[in-house]
C-alpha positions as CSV (number, residue, x, y, z in Angstrom):
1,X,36.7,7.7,-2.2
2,X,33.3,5.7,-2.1
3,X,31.2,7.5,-5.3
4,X,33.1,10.3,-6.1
5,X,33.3,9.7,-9.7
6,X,30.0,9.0,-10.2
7,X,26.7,12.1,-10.2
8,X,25.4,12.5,-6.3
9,X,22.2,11.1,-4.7
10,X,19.7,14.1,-3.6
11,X,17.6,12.8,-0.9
12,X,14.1,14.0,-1.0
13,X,12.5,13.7,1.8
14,X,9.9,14.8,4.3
15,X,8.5,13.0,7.0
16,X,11.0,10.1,7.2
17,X,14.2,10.4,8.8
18,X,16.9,10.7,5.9
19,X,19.7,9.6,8.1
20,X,19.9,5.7,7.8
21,X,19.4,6.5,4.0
22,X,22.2,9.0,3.9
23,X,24.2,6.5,5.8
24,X,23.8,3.3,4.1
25,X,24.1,5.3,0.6
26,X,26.8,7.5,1.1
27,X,29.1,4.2,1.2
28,X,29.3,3.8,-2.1
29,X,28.2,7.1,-3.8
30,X,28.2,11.0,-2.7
31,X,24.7,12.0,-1.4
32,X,22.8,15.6,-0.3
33,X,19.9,16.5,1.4
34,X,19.4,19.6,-0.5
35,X,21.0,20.3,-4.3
36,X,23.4,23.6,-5.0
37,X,21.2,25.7,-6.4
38,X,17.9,24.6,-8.5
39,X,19.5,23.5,-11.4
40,X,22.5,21.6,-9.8
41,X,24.5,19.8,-12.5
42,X,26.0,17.2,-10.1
43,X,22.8,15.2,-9.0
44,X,22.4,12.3,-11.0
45,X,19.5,10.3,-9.2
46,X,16.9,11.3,-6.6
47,X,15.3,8.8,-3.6
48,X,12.6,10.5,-2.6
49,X,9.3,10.5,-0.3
50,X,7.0,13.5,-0.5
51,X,9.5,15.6,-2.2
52,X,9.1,19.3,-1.9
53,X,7.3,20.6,-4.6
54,X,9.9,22.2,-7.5
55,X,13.1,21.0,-5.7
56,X,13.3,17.9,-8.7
57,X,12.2,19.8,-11.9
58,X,15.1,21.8,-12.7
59,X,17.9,19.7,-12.4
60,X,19.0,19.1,-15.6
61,X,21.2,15.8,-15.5
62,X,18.5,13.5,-12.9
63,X,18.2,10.3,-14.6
64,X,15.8,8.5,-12.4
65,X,13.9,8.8,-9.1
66,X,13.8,5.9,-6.8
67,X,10.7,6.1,-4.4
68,X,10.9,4.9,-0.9
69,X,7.8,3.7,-0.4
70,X,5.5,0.9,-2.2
71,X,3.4,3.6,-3.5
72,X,4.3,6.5,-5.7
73,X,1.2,8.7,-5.6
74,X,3.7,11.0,-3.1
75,X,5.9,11.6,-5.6
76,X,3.3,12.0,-8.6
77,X,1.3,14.7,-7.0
78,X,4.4,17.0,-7.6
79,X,3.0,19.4,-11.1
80,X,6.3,20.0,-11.6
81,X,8.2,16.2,-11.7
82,X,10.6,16.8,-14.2
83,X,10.0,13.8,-17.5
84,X,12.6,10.9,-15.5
85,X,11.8,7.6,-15.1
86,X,10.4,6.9,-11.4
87,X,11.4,3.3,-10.2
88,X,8.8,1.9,-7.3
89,X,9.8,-0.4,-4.6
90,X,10.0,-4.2,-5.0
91,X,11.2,-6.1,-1.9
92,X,11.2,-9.3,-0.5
93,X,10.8,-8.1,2.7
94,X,7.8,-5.4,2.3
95,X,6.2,-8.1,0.2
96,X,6.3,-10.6,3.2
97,X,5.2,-7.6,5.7
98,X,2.3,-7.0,3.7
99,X,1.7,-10.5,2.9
100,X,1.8,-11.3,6.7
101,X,-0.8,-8.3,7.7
102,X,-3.4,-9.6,5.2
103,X,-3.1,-12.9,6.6
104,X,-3.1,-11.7,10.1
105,X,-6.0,-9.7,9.8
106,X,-7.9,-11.9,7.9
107,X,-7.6,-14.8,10.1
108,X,-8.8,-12.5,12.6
109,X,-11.9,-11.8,11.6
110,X,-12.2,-15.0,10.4
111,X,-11.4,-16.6,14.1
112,X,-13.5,-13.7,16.1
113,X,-10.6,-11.8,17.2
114,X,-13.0,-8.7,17.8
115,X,-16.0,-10.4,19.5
116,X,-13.6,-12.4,22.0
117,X,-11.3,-9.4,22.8
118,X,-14.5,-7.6,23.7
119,X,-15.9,-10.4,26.0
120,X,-12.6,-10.5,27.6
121,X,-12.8,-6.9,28.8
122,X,-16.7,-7.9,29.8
123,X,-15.0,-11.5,31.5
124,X,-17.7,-13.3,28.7
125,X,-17.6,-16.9,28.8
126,X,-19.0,-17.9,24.7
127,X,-18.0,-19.6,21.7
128,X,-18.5,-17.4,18.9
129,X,-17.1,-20.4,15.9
130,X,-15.3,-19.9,13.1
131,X,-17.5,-18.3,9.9
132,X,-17.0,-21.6,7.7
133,X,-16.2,-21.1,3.7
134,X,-15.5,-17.5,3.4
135,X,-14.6,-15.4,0.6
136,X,-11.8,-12.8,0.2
137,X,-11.5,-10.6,-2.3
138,X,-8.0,-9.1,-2.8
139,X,-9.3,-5.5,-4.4
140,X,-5.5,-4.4,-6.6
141,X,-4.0,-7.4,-8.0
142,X,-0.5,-6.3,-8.9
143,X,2.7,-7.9,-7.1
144,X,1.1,-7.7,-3.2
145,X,-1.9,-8.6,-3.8
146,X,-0.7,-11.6,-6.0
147,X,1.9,-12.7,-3.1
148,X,-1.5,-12.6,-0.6
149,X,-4.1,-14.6,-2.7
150,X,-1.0,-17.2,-2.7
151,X,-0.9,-17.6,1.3
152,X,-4.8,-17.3,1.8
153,X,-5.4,-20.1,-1.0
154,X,-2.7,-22.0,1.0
155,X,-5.0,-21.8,4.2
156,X,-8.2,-22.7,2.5
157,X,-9.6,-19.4,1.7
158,X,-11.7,-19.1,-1.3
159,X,-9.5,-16.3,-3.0
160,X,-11.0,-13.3,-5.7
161,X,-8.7,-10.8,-7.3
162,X,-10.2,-7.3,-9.1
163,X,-7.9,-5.3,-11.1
164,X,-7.7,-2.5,-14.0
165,X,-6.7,-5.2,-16.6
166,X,-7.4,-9.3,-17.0
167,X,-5.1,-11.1,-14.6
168,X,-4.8,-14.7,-14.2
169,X,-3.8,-16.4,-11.1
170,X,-3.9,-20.4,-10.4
171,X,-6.5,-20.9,-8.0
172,X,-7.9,-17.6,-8.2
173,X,-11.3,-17.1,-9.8
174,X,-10.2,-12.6,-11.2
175,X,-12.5,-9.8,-12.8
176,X,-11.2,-6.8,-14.1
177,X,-12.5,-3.4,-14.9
178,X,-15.6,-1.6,-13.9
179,X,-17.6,-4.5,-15.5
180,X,-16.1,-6.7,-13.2
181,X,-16.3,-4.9,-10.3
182,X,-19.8,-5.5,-8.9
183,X,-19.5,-9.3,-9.5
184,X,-16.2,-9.5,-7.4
185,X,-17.9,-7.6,-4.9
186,X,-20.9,-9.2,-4.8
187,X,-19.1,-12.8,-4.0
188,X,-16.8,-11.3,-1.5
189,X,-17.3,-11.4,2.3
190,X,-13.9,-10.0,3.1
191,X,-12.8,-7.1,0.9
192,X,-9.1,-7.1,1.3
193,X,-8.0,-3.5,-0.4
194,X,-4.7,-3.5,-1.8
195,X,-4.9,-0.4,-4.8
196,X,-2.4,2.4,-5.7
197,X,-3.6,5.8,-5.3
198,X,-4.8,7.4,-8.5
199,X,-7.0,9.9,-10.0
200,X,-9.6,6.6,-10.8
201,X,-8.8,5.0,-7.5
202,X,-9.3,8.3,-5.0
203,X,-12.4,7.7,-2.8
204,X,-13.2,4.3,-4.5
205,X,-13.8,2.5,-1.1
206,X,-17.3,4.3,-0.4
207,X,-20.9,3.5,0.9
208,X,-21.8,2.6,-2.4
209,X,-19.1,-0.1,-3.1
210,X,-19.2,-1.4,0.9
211,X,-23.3,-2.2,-0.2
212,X,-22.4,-4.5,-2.6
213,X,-20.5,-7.1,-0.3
214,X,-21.7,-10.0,0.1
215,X,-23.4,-9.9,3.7
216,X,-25.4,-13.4,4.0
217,X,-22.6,-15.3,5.3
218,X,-21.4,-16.7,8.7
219,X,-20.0,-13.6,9.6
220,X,-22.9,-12.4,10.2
221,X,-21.8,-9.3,7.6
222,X,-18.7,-7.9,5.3
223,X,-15.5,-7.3,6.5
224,X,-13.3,-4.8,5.1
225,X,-9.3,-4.6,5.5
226,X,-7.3,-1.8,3.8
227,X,-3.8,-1.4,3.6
228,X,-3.3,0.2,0.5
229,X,-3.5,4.0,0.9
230,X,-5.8,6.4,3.0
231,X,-7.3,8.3,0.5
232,X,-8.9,5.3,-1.4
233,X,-11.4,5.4,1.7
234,X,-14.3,7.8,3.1
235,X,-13.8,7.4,6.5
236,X,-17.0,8.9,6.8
237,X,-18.9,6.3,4.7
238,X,-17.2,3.2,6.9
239,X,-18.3,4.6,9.9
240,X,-22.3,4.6,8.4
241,X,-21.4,1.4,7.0
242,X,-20.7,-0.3,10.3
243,X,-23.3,2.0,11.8
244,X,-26.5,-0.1,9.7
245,X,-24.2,-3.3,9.8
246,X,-23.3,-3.0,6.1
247,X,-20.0,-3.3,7.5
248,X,-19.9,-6.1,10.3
249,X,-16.0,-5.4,11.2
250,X,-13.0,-3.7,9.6
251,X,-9.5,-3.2,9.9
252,X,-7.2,0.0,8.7
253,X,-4.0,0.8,8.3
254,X,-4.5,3.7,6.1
255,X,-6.6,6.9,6.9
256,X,-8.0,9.7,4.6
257,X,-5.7,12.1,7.0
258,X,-2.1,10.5,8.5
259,X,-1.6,10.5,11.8
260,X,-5.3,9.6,12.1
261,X,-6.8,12.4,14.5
262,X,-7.3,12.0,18.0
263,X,-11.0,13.2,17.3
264,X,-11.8,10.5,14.4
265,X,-14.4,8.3,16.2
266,X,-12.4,5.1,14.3
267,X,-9.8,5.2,17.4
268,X,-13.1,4.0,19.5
269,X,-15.3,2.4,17.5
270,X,-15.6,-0.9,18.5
271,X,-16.0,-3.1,15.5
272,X,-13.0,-1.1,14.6
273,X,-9.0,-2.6,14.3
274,X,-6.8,0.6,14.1
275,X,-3.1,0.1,13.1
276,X,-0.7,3.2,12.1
277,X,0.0,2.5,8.7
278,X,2.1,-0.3,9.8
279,X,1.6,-2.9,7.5
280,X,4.4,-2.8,5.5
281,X,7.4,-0.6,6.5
282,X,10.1,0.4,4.4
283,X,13.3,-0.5,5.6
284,X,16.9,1.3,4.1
285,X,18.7,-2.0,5.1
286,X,16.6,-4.0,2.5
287,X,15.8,-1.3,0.4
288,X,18.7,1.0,-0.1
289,X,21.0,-2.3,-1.9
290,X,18.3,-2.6,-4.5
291,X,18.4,1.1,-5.3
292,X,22.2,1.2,-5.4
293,X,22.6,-2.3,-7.8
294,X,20.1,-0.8,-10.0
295,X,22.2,2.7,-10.2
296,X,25.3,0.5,-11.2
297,X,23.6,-1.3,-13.8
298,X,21.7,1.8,-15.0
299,X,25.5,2.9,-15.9
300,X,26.3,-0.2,-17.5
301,X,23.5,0.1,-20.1
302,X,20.6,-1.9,-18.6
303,X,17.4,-0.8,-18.4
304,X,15.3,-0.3,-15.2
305,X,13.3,-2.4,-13.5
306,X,10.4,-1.6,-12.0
307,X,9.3,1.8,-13.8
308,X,5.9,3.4,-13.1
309,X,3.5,4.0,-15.6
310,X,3.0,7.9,-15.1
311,X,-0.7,7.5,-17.1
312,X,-2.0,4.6,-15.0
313,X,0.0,6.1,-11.6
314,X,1.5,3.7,-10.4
């Protein structure tokens, strides 16, 4: 029978459905939803989202932990994560989600989406034209954010990418570091935020940074777009942002607290685009083949792909 020679699949989850998971992994290999006992012997790999704290740290043969989502910061805020190595998501398919909201969004703002949406309701007849040469400045330039300078540069865009450490990208003018950061900012008119969660990265997006966009530009002020994670932002500091203009427009996917709140004055703000952390959804179909081909060549002898660095987080 499918997987019974090989150590069981725990899955770890909260707030996603494990049943497609179970379903598509169980084919080839035994899984659980909870472990026999804390220190089950039998569970050889975890796939986890928002584990429960403790229910990892005292299994004593867990070899790696695959996460469902892009980011890992869910798993990583567990104290007790036992010392495995945690392999992140890389798919074709979340790349191309992601890659398709940036773009989406961005031609957006770019086109007027906002203002001609809001004459519609008003039955406004006016041409509000395209901004003309427009920065965007990707703000996390790891695998996503690469794969979305690539399609903006393809449409004309004059592309920037910030990151921790020197990248370089054809194309692409990049800074790095917290030297870097008020340049990038200061030639960007559309701050496309695409960071992990960290320690260094929580709260990042604030009045403060939002001041330094560029704002002299046919826009008529900065736009920001994030689709990285919710806690990277004050919500409170967009919302004075776009209340003295600093911010013109902006578009989120992510939220400081997930489901946004009925009372957060985002839902009505209208300079506002609200979407529910839809950008970029993970899918078992796509997802739960990788995890399984890596398993099998795990047991072969190869290493890993795609480990997180524990002491950047990501």
């Amino acid at each position: 029978m499918a997987g019974k020679d090989k150590g069981r699949i725990l899955l770890a989850m909260t707030g996603y459905s494990p049943r497609p998971w179970y379903d598509l992994l169980s084919k080839e290999r035994t899984v659980v939803t909870q472990p026999d006992g804390s220190a089950d012997p039998t569970i050889h790999y975890a796939v986890a989202w928002k584990q429960k704290p403790n229910l990892l740290s005292k299994l004593p043969n867990l070899r790696a932990i695959f996460s469902v989502g892009a980011g890992v910061d869910h798993i990583l805020s567990d104290p007790t994560l036992p010392d495995v190595p945690i392999v992140r998501v890389v798919a074709d398919n979340l790349t191309k989600q992601m890659t398709d909201y940036v773009l989406w969004r961005v031609l957006d703002h770019y086109r007027r989406g906002l203002t001609y949406r809001a004459q519609q309701k008003r039955k406004v007849w006016r041409e509000a034209p395209p901004a003309g040469d427009i920065s965007v400045g990707i703000m996390g330039f790891g695998e996503l954010g690469r794969a979305a300078a690539k399609v903006l540069t393809a449409c004309g865009f004059t592309v920037r990418g910030w990151s921790r450490t020197k990248q370089s990208f054809d194309g692409v003018e990049t800074f790095a570091g917290e030297a870097g950061l008020k340049p990038f900012l200061n030639g960007t008119d559309i701050l496309v935020v695409l960071l992990p969660l960290t320690p260094q990265t929580t709260g990042i997006v604030n009045y403060r940074l939002l001041r330094q966009l560029r704002r002299k530009n046919g826009l008529g002020g900065a736009v920001m777009i994030n689709a990285g994670r919710g806690r990277l932002q004050k919500d409170a500091d967009i919302l004075r942002a776009l209340d003295d203009e600093t911010l013109i427009e902006t578009s989120l996917d992510v939220f400081e607290v997930e489901p946004l709140p009925r009372t957060s004055p985002l839902w009505n703000h209208p300079r506002v685009f609200v979407t529910p952390h839809a950008a970029a959804m993970s899918d078992p179909a796509h997802l739960v083949p990788l995890m399984l081909a890596q398993m099998d060549a795990f047991e072969r002898g190869e290493p890993l792909k795609n480990l997180v660095d524990r002491k950047a987080g990501y």
